[in-house]
C-alpha positions in Angstrom: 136.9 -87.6 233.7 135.0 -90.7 232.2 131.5 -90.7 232.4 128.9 -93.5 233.9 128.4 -96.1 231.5 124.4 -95.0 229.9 121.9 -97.4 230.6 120.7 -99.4 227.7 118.8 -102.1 226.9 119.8 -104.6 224.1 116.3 -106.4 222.4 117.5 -110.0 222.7 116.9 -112.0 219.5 113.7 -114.2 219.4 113.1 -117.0 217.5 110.7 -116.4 214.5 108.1 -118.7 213.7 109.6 -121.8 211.5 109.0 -125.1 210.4 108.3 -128.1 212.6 110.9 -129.9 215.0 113.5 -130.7 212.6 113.2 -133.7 210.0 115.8 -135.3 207.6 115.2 -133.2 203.9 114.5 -135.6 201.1 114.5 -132.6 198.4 113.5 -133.0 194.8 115.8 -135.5 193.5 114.2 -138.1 195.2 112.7 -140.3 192.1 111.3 -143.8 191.3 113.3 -146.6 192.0 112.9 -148.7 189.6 112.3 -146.5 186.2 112.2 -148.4 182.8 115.0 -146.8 181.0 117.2 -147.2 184.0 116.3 -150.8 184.4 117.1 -151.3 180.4 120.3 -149.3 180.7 121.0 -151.4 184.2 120.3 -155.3 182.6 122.5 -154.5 179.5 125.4 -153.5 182.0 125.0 -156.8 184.0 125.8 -158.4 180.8 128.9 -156.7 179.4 130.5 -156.8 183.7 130.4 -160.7 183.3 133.8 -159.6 181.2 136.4 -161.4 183.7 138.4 -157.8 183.7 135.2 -156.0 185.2 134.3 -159.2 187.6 137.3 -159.2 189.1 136.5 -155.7 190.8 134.4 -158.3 193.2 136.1 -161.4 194.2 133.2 -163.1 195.4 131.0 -163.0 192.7 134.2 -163.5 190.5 134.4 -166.8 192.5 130.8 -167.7 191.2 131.3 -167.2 187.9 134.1 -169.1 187.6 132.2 -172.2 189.3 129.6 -170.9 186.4 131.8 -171.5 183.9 133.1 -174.9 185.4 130.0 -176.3 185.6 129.1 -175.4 182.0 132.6 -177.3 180.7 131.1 -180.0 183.1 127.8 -180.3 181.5 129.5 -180.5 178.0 131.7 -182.9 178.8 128.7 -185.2 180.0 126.8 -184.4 177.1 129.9 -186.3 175.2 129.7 -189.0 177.8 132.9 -188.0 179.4 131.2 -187.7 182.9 129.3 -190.2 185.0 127.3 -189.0 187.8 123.9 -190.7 189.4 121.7 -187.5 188.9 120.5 -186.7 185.4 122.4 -183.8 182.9 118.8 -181.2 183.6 120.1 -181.0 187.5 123.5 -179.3 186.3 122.1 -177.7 183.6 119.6 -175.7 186.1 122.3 -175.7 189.1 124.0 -173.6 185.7 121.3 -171.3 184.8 120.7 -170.3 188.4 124.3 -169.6 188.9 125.0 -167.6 186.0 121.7 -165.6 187.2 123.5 -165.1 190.6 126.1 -163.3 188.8 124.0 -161.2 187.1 121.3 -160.1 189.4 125.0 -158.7 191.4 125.7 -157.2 188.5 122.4 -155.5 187.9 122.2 -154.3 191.4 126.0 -152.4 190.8 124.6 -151.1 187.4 121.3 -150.3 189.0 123.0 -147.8 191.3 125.6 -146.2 188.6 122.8 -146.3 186.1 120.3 -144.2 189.2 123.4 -141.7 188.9 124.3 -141.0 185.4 120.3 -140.1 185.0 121.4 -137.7 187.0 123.9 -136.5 185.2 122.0 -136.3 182.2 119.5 -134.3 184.3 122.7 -131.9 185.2 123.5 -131.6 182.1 121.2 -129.9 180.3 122.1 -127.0 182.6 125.7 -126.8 180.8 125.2 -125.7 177.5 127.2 -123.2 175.1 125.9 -119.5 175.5 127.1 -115.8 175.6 129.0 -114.1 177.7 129.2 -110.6 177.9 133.2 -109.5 179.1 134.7 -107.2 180.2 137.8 -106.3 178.6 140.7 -104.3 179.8 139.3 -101.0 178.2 136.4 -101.5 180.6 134.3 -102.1 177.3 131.9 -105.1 177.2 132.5 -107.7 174.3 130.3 -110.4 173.2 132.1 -113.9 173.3 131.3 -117.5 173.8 131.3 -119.2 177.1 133.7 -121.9 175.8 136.6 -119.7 175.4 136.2 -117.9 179.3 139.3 -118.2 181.3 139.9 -118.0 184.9 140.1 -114.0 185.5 137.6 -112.8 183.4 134.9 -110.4 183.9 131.6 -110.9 183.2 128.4 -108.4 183.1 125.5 -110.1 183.6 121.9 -108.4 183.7 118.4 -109.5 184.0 117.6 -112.3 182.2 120.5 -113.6 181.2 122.2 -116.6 181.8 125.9 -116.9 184.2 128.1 -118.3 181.7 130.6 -119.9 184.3 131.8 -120.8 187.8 132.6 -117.2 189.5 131.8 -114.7 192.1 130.5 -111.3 192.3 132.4 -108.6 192.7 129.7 -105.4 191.9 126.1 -105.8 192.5 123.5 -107.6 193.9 120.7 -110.1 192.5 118.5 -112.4 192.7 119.2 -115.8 191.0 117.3 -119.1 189.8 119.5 -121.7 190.7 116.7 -124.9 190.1 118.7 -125.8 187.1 121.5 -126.7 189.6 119.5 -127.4 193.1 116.1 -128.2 192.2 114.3 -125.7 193.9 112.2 -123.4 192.3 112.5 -120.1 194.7 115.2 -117.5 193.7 118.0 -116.9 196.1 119.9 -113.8 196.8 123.7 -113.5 195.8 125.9 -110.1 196.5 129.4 -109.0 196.3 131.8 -108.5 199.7 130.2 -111.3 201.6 130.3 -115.4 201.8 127.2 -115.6 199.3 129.0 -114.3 196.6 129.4 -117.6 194.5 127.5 -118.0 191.5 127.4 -121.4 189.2 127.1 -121.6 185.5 124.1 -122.4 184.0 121.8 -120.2 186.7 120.0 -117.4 185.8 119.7 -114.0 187.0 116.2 -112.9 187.4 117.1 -109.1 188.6 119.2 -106.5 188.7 122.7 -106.3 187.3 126.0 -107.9 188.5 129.8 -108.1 187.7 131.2 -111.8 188.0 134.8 -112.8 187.8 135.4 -116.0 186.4 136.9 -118.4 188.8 137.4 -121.8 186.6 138.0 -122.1 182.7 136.0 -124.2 180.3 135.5 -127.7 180.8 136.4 -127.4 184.4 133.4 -125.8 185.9 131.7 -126.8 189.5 128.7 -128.3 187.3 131.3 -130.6 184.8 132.8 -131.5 188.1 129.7 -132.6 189.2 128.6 -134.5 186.4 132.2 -136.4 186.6 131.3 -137.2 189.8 127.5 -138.5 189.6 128.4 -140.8 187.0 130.8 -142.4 189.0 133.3 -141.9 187.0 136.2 -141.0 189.5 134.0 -143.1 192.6 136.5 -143.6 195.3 135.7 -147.2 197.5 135.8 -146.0 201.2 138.3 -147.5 203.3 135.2 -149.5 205.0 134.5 -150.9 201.8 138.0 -151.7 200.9 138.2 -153.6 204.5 134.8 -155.4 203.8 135.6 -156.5 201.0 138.8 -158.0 202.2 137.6 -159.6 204.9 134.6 -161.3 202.1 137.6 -162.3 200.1 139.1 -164.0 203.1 135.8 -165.6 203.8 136.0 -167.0 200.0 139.4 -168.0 200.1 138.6 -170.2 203.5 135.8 -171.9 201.9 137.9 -172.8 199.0 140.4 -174.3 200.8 137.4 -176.2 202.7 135.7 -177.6 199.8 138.1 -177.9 196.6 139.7 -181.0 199.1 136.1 -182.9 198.9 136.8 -183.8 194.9 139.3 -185.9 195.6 137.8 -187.3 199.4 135.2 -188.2 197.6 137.5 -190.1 194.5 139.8 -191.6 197.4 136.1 -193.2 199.6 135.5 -194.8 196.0 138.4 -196.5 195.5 138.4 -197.2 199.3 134.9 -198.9 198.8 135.7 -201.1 195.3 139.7 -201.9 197.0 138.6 -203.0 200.3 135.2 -203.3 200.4 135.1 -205.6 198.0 132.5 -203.4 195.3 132.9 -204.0 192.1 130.3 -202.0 190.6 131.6 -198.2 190.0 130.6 -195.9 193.1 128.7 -192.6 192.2 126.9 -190.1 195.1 125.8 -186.5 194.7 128.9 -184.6 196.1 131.4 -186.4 193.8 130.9 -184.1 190.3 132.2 -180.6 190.2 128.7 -178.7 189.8 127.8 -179.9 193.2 130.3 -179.0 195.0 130.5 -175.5 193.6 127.0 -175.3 194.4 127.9 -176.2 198.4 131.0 -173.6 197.6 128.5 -170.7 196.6 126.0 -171.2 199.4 128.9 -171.2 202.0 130.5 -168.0 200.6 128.8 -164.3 201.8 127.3 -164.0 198.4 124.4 -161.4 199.4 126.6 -159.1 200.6 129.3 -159.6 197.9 126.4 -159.2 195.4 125.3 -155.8 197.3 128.4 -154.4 198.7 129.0 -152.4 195.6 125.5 -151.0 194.9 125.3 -149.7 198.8 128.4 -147.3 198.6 127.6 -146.1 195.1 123.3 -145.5 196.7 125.2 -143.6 199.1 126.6 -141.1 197.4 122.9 -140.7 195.3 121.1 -140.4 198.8 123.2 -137.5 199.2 122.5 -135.9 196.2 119.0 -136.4 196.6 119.5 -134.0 199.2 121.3 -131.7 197.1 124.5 -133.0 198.2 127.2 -133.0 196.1 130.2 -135.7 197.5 133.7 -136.2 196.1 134.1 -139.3 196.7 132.4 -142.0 198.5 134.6 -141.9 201.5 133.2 -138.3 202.6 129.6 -139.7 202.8 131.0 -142.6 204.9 133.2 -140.9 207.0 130.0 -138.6 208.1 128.8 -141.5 209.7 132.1 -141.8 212.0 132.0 -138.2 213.1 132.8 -137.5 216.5 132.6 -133.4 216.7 130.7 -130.9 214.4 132.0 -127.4 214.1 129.1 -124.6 213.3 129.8 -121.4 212.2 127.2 -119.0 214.5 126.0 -116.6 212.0 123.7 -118.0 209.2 123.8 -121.1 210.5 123.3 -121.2 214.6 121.5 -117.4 214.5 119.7 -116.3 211.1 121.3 -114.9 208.3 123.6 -111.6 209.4 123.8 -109.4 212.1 122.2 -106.4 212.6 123.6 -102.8 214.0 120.8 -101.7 216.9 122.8 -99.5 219.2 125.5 -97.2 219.3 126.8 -97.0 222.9 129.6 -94.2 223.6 132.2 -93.9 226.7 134.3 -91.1 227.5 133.3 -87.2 226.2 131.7 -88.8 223.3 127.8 -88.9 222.3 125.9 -92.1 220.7 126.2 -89.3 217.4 129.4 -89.4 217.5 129.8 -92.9 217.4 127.6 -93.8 214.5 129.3 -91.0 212.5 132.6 -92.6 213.1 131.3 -96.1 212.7 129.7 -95.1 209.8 132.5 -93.8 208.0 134.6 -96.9 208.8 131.9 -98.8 207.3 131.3 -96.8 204.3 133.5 -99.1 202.0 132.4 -101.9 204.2 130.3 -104.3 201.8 129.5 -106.9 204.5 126.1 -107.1 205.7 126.9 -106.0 209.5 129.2 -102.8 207.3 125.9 -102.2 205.7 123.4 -102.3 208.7 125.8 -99.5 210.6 125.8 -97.4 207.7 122.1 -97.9 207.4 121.6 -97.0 211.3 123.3 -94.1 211.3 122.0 -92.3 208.1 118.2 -93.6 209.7 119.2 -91.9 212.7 121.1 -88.2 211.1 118.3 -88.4 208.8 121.1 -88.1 206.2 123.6 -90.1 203.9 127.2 -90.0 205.2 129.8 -87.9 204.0 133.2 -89.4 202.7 136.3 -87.4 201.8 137.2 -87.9 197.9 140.8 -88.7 199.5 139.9 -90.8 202.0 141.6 -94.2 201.7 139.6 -98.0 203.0 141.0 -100.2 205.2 140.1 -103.5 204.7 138.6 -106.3 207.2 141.1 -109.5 207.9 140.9 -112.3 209.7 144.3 -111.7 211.4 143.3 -107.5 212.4 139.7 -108.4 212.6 138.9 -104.6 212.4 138.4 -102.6 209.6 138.2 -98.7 208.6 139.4 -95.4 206.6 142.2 -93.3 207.1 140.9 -89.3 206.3 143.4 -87.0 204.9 145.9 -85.3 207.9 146.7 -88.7 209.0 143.0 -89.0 211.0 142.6 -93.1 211.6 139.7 -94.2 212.3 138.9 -98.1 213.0 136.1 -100.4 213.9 136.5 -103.9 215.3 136.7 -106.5 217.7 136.6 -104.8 220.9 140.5 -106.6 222.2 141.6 -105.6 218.3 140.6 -102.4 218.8 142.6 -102.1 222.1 145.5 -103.4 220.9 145.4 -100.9 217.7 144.8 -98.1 220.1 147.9 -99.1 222.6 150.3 -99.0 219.8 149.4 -95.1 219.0 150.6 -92.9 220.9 148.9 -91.2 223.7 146.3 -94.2 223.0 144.4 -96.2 226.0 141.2 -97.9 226.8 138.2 -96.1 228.8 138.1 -97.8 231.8 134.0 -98.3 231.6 134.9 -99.9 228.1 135.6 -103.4 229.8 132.2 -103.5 231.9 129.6 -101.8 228.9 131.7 -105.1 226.6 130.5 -107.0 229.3 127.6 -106.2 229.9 126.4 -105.9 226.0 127.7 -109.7 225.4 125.8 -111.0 228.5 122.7 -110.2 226.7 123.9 -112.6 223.8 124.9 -109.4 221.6 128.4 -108.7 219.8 129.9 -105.3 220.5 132.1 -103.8 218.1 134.5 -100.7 219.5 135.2 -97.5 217.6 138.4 -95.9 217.2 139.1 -92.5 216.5 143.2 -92.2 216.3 144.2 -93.1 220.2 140.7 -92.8 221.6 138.2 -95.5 221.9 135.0 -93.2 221.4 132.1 -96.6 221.7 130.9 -99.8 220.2 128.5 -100.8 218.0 125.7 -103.2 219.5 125.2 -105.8 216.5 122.0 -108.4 216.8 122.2 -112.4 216.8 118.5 -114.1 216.1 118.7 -117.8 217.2 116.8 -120.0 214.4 114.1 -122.2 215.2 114.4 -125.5 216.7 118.6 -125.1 216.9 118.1 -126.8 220.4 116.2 -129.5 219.1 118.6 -130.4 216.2 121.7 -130.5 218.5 119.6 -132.4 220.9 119.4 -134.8 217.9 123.1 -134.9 217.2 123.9 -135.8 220.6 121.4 -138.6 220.8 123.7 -139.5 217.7 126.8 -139.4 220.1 128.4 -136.3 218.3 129.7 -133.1 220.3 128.7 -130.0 218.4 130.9 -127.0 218.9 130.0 -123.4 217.7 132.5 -121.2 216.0 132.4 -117.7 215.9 134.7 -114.6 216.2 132.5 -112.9 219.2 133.7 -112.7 222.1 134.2 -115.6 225.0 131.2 -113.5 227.0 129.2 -113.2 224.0 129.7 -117.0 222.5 129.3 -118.4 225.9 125.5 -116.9 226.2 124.7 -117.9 222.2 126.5 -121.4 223.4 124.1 -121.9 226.0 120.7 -120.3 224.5 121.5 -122.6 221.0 121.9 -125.8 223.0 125.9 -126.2 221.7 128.1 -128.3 223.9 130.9 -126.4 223.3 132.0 -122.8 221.0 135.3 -121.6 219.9 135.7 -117.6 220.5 137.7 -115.0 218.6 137.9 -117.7 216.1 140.3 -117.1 213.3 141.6 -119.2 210.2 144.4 -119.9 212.4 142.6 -121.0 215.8 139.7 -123.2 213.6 142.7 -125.2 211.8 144.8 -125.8 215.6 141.4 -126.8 217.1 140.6 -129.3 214.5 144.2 -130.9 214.7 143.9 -130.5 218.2 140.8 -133.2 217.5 141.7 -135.1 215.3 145.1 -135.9 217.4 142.9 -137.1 220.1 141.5 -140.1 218.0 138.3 -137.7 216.7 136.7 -137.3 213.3 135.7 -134.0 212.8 133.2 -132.2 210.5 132.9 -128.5 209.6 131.0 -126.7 207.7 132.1 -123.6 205.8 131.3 -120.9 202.9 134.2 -118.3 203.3 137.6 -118.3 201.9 139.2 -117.9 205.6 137.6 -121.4 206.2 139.5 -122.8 203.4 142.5 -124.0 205.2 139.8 -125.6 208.5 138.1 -127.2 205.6 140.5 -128.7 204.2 142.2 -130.5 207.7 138.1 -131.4 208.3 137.8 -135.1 207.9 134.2 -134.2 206.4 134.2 -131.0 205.2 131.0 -129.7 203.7 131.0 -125.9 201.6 128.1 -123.8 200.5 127.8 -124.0 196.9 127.0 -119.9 197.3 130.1 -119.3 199.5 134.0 -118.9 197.6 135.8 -120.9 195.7 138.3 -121.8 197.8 135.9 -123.2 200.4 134.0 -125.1 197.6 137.8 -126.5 196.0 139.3 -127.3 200.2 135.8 -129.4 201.0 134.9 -132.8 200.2 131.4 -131.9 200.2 128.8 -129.3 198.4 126.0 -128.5 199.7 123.8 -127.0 196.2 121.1 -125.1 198.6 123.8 -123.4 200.5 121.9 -124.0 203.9 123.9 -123.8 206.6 122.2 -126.4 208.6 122.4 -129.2 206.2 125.9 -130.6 208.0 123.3 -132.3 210.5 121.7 -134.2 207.8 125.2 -135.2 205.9 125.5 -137.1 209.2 122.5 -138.6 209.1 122.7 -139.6 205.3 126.5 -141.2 206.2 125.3 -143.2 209.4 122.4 -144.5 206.9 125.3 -145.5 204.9 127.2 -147.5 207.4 123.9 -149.1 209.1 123.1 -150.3 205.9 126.0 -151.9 205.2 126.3 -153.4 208.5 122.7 -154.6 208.2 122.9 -156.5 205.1 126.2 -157.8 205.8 124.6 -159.4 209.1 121.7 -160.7 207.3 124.1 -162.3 204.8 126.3 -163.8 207.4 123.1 -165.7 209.1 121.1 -166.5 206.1 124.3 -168.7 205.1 123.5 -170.5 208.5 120.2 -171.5 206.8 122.1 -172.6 203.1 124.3 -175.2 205.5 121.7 -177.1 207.3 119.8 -177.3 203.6 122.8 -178.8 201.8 125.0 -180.2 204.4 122.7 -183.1 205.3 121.9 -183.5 201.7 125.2 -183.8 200.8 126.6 -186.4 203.1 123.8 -187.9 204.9 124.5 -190.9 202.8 128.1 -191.5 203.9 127.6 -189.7 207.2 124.6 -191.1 209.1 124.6 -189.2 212.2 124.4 -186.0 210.1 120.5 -186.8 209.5 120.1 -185.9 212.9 120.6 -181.9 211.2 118.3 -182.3 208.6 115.9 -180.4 210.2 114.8 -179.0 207.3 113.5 -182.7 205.8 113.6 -181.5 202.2 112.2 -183.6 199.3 115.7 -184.9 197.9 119.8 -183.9 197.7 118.9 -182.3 194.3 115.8 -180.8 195.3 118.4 -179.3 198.5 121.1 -178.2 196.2 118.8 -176.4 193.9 116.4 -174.8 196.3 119.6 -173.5 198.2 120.9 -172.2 194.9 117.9 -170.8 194.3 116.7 -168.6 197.3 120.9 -167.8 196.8 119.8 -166.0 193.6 116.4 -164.7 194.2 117.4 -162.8 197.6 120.0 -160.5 196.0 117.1 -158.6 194.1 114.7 -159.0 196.8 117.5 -156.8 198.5 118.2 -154.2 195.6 115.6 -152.5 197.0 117.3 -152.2 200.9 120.5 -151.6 199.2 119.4 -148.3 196.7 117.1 -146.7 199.4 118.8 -147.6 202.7 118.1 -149.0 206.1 116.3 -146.2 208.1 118.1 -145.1 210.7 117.5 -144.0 214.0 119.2 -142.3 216.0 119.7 -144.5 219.0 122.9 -145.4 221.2 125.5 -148.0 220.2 124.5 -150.9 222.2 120.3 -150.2 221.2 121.5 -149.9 217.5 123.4 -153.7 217.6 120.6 -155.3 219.3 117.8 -153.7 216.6 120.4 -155.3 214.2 120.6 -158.8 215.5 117.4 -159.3 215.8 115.7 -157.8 212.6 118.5 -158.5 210.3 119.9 -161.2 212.3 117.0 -163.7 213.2 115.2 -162.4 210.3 118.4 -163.7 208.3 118.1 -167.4 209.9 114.2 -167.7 209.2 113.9 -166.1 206.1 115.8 -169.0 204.4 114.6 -171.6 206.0 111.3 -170.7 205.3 112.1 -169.8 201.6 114.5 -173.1 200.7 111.9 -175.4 202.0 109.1 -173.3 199.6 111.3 -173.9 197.1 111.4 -177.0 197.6 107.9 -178.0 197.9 107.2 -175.6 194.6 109.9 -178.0 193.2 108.5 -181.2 194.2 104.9 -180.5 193.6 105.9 -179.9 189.8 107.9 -182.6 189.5 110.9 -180.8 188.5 113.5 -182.7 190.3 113.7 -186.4 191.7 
């Protein structure tokens, strides 16, 4: 006959002191904006992408270099006498300069931002450099080779003091490592074997202890050459929000074309109309009948900013995130972490603090809380997870004694499909530790094997108090469980509070029970958690998502999260967890926390509300350009269009050139917004597009008219132009 189920009481997890209410991290990479040898690097690029090959990447600026170039053949031609025109050869030749300089301050802002990442690079580089490995080899004796000629597979001692020659992870030992050569951060972290944080990167160094490393990637193909690829922009992938922006510019162009390249000939046709019928004799000539004019009117109707910046905001994107020690593949993952609908957690390390702990051993049936730790123990003893660990810990604190293994004993190990672990002693004893439905299930297919009938209420009741219970199985006979700890983190509650004000659904993952994730679920804040998670149930529930119309994020370190990963839209891996997490994600996160998927969000809305930003302030500072050169252009011949000259500037050439001018002068004014971002905010959808319109969109309508018509009186006052 069973026995009551003992009274207990399970010391709920508190928060520990922490930082402050969370804030975006702007880690050490953060540097100047403007430094010298960028800058030089930067101008010399702007030069060699005036190459029609290179220009052609960007159709609008390859639009104004070709009107450039027109104009120059124009002013030669005139210089030989083969061009009339009423204004004097110095107009065109400055409409020239300034249009050739519109080119290249687009071009400088592009090479600004590569040039920002291949300093980078150069910085990551000097991480990657030729040393000794020590390896294993198949006798078990260590040999002294070069890191160039490791191969995927080797084995690698490493002791204090030395440097990890390659990409691997650890399979014997623990340490502690400096990874600043790869994250920027001076304090060492703590790698291990049997867990997620067994990843280690070439070129850190191990300040303790010693470790065995396998070798997960040959030469030449390590995590850190990857990354060096990638900061230099040398595989940069245009997001499909770029690709569509910069279609719809190119439309923009093309209309404008169309619109002015029929004014040449208009303008030749109202001259011959005037000597044919009117009765003039004397050749006709206005402003708005040579080439260089109208390609100036072409180039102030076209979305030039933006054309000018488009480039230089994606590429700043992907450098804001490695600011944050945010590796990205491509640009599209940073972009795409602006769209993000739903953000899936994992609970441990990242929702509760680092691993749990064994507290309690709780017994049902005939059995005593000794018994239990003696059985949990020995089906932890090959355990190398930290919550394997803790129970071998508790019980040896508790027997005052180490635990004692059979020499024939043989480990069973943990899965993701069993989700219980355990040894099997000689005589065909089988003993297991698990999940308590896993356990169940094991003990129903033995025979003579049932559950306790308490064991449903003391699961219950342990999972109410936002605790995990494990059961123990001794052959057929469920003999307890194993109360293991969850300690929320600080401020959880205020971070997902900040994600939903960002209109993203955060959902916790975690292989606890539905009792147990519901009460962590509601004490974190989450809107949502996924129990008894497997590889399996996190990959339907992200399809399940995405097949609604979501974007979905995850974030991950283990290899059972490889395949969710991979199926994440954003997908963002520990640089301490596996391999295969690191290879399915688009995204590496160098400080492995857990928490930084909240500010990959924030860096890829940046993204996008800079883009739209500039994009608006283009589109209305154009409105500015057309009632500057409009009514300068065809007052003349169309009186009632004074009536829009609002702006009452000195002359038509003083118009055209001061239009030109601010054209120019506004794309580097901009760099700035374009390399560091628009702040944002994280406000609702409508409060978001009225901040735009009326910052970036009344600031874009005042700006020019304000700076054309100081242009203009600069112009005037100097006596530069008629």
């Amino acid at each position: 006959m069973s026995k009551e189920v003992p009274d207990f009481e399970i010391p709920v997890g508190e928060a520990r002191p922490g930082p402050e209410p969370f804030q975006p991290i702007r880690r050490v990479r953060a540097r100047k904006l403007l430094e010298k040898e960028t800058a030089k690097v930067a101008l010399k690029q702007a030069f060699v992408m005036l190459r029609p090959d290179l220009q052609w990447n960007n159709p609008v600026m390859f639009v104004v270099l070709v009107g450039a170039v027109l104009t120059l053949l124009y002013i030669v031609e005139a210089a030989w006498g083969g061009a009339a025109s009423v204004v004097s050869i110095s107009y065109f030749i400055a409409l020239d300069v300034w249009l050739f300089l519109t080119v290249l301050f687009a071009n400088f802002a592009t090479a600004l931002a590569e040039a920002r990442g291949k300093a980078q690079a150069e910085s990551l580089k000097k991480a990657r450099y030729d040393t000794l490995a020590y390896r294993l080899n198949a006798k078990g004796v260590i040999e002294e080779v070069s890191s160039s000629v490791l191969r995927q597979g080797d084995r690698l001692v490493v002791k204090a003091g030395q440097t990890i020659p390659g990409d691997g992870e650890i399979i014997e030992g623990i340490a502690s490592v400096d990874e600043s050569a790869i994250t920027g951060e001076s304090a060492p972290v703590i790698r291990e074997a049997g867990g997620d944080r067994s990843g280690v990167t070439g070129g850190t160094v191990v300040l303790s202890d010693r470790i065995v490393i396998e070798i997960t990637s040959s030469a030449g193909e390590s995590f850190l050459d990857r990354m060096i690829a990638l900061v230099e922009g040398a595989i940069r992938q245009r997001s499909p929000n770029e690709i569509a922006l910069t279609l719809v510019l190119s439309a923009f162009t093309l209309i404008f074309l169309i619109v002015v390249i029929p004014l040449l000939p208009m303008a030749r046709n109202a001259e011959l109309y005037m000597q044919s019928y009117l009765g003039i004799q004397e050749p006709v000539k206005s402003l708005g009948t040579d080439v260089p004019t109208l390609i100036a009117l072409l180039v102030c109707l076209i979305p030039t900013t933006i054309g000018a910046l488009l480039a230089a905001i994606g590429i700043a994107g992907m450098d804001r995130a490695l600011q944050a020690n945010i590796i990205a593949k491509s640009g599209k993952a940073v972009e795409l972490a602006g769209d993000i609908d739903v953000v899936l957690l994992d609970k441990t390390g990242t929702i509760t603090i680092g691993n749990r702990n064994a507290t309690t051993f709780l017994p049902v049936g005939k059995y005593s809380a000794s018994d239990v730790g003696r059985l949990a123990a020995l089906a932890s003893a090959a355990d190398a997870t930290p919550e394997g660990k803790s129970i071998v810990q508790l019980f040896e604190r508790d027997s005052s004694g180490p635990i004692d293994v059979p020499p024939e004993a043989r480990f069973i190990a943990f899965t993701a499909q069993t989700r219980m672990s355990g040894i099997d002693l000689p005589g065909g004893r089988q003993i297991r530790k698990g999940a308590p439905d896993a356990i169940v299930k094991f003990v129903s297919g033995l025979s003579g094997g049932s559950a306790p009938t308490e064991l449903g209420s003391l699961v219950n009741r342990v999972a109410s108090q936002g605790a995990t219970p494990l059961a123990v199985a001794d052959g057929p006979n469920i003999v307890g469980l194993i109360v293991l700890e969850d300690i929320l983190k600080p401020h959880m509650s205020e971070r997902f509070e900040r994600l939903r004000k960002m209109g993203l659904r955060t959902v916790m993952i975690t292989g606890d029970n539905p009792l147990t994730a519901a009460t962590i679920a509601k004490r974190a804040g989450v809107d949502d958690f996924l129990a008894e998670a497997t590889p399996e149930t996190k990959l339907a529930y992200i399809k399940k998502e995405q097949m609604g119309g979501k974007l979905v994020a995850m974030m991950g370190d283990g290899t059972n999260d490889a395949p969710a990963l991979a199926q994440a839209d954003v997908a963002l891996a520990m640089n301490a967890g596996t391999q295969a997490a690191k290879e399915a994600a688009n995204m590496v996160d160098l400080d492995s926390d857990p928490t930084k998927l909240i500010e990959v969000v924030e860096v890829g809305k940046q993204l996008l509300v800079t883009r739209g930003s500039l994009t608006t302030f283009s589109i209305a500072n154009d409105v500015a350009k057309y009632f500057a050169i409009i009514p300068a252009l065809f007052a003349g011949t169309l009186p009632w269009l004074k009536v829009v000259d609002i702006m009452n500037l000195h002359s038509p050439t003083s118009a055209i050139l001061s239009a030109v001018i601010f054209n120019a002068l506004i794309i580097p004014a901009l760099i700035p917004v374009a390399l560091k971002g628009v702040r944002y905010r994280p406000l609702g959808a409508d409060a978001l597009l009225r901040r735009n319109m009326l910052v970036w969109g009344l600031g874009g309508v005042i700006l020019p008219f304000i700076g054309i018509k100081l242009i203009d009186v600069v112009m005037a006052a100097l006596h530069l132009v008629s």
